[in-house]
Backbone as CSV, one residue per row, in Angstrom:
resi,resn,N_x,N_y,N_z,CA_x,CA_y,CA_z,C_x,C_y,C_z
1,UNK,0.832,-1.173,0.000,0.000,0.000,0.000,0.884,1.246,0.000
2,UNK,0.284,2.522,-0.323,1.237,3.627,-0.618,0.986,4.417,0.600
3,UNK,1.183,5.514,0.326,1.427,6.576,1.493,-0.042,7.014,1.693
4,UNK,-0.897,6.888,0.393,-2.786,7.370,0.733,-3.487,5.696,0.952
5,UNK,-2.843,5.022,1.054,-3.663,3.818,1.260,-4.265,3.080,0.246
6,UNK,-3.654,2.983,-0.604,-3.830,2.058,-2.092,-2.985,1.246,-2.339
7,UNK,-4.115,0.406,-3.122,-2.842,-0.769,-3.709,-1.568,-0.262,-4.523
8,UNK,-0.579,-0.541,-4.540,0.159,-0.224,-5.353,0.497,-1.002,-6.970
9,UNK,0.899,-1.127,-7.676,1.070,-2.130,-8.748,2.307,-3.372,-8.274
10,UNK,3.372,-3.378,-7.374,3.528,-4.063,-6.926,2.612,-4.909,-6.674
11,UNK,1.858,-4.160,-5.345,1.107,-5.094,-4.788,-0.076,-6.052,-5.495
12,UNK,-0.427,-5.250,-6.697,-1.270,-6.166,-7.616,-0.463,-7.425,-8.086
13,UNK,0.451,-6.858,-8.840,1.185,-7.714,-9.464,2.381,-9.462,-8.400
14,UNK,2.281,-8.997,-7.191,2.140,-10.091,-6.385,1.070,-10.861,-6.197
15,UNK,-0.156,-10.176,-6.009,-1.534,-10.757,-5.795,-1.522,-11.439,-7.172
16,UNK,-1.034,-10.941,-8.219,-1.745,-11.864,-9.684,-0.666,-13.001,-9.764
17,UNK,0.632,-12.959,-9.032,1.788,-13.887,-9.345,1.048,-15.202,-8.190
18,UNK,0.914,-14.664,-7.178,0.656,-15.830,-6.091,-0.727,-16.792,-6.368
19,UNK,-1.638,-15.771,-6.352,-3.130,-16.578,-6.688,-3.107,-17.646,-7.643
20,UNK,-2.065,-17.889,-8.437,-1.698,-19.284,-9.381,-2.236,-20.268,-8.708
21,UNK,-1.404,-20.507,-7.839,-1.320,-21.643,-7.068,-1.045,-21.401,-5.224
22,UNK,-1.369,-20.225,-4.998,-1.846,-19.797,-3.570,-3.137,-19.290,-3.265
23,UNK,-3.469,-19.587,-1.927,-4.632,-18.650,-1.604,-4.202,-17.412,-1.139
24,UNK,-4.356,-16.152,-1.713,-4.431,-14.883,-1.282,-5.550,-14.134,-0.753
25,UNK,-5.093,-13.609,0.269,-6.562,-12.480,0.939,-5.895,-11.629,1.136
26,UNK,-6.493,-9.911,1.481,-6.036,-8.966,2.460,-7.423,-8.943,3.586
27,UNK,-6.637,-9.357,4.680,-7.706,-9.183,5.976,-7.635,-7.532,6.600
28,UNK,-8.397,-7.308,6.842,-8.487,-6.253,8.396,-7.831,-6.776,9.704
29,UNK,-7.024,-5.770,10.744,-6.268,-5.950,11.086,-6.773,-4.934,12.692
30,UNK,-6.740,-5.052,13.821,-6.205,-4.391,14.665,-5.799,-3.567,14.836
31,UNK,-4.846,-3.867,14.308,-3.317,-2.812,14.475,-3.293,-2.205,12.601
32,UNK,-2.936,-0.563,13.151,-2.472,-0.136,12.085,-0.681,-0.273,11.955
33,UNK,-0.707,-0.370,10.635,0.989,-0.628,10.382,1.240,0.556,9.736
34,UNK,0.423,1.425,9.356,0.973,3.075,8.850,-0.546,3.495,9.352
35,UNK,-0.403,5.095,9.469,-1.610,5.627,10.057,-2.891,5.333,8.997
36,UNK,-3.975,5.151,8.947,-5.108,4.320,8.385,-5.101,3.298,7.753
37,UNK,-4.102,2.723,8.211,-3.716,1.666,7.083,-3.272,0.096,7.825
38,UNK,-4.586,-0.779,8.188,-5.102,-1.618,8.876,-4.923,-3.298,8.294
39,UNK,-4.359,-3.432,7.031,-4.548,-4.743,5.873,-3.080,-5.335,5.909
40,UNK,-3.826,-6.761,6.175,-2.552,-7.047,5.787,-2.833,-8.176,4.592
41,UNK,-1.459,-8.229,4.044,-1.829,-9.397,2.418,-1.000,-10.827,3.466
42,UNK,-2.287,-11.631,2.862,-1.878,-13.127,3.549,-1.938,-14.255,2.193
43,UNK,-0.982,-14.583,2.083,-0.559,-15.880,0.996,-0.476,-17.295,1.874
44,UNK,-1.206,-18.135,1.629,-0.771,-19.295,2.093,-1.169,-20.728,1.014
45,UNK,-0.528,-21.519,0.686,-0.142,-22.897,0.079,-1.585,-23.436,0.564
């Protein structure tokens, strides 16, 4: 995510590499990891 809280094209372009053959989500989170910015990206096999 960027500095306003968007995906970035990185971050797409991981989401389109993994979802092959991973499950990808971004959950809601607790905790912020930058100020409004609550998501985290979860890949798992």
């Amino acid at each position: 995510m960027d500095l306003d809280a968007n995906k970035t094209d990185l971050t797409r372009k991981v989401i389109e590499y993994f979802k092959k053959d991973y499950k990808v989500e971004i959950v809601k989170t607790a905790y912020e990891f930058q100020k409004g910015e609550n998501k985290l990206l979860i890949i798992r096999k």
